[in-house]
C-alpha positions in Angstrom: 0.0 0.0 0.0 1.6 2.9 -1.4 0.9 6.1 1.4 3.1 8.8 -0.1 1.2 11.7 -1.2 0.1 11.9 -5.0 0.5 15.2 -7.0 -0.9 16.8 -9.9 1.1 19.9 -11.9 -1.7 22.2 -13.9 -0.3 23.9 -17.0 -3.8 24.9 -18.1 -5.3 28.2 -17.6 -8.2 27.1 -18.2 -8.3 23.8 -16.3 -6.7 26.2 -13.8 -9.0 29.0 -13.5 -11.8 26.0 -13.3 -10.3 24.7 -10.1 -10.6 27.8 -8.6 -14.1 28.6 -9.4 -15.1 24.9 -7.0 -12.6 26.4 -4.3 -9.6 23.8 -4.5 -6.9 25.2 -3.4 -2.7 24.7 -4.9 -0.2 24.0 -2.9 2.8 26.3 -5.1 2.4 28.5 -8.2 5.5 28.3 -10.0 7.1 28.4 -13.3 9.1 25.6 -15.3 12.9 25.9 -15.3 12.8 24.6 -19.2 10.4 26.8 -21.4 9.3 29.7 -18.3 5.6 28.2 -18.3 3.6 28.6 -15.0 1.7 25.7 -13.2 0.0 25.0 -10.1 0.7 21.8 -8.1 -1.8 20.4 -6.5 -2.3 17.3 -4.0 -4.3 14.7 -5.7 -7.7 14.7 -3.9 -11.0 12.8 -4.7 -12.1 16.6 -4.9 -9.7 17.9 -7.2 -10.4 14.5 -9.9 -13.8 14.8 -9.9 -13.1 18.5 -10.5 -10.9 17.4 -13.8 -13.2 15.3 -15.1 -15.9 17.6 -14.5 -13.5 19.9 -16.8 -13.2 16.8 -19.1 -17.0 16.1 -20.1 -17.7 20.3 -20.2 -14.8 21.0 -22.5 -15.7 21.6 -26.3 -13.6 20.5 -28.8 -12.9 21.9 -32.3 
């Protein structure tokens, strides 16, 4: 049984800014050593998955 904790690393504004609207809150903002992008880590919740695949099933695709 594997206790450590589980992360997950946003680099999605969108997925991002949709986190933030059901009140889940990051752990660090920072940005990426290799290209300069910003991301969020968060800890891996039940709330934060069902958040994502919330995101998943809402998002349109062109």
């Amino acid at each position: 049984m594997n206790t450590e904790p589980r992360f997950f690393y946003c680099y999605n504004k969108d997925l991002y800014e949709f986190i933030k609207l059901r009140d889940i809150r990051y752990l660090t903002k920072a940005r990426r050593l290799e290209n300069n992008d910003i991301f969020t880590m968060y800890l891996q919740t039940d709330e934060l998955t069902k958040a994502i695949n919330e995101y998943k099933e809402t998002r349109t695709y062109n």
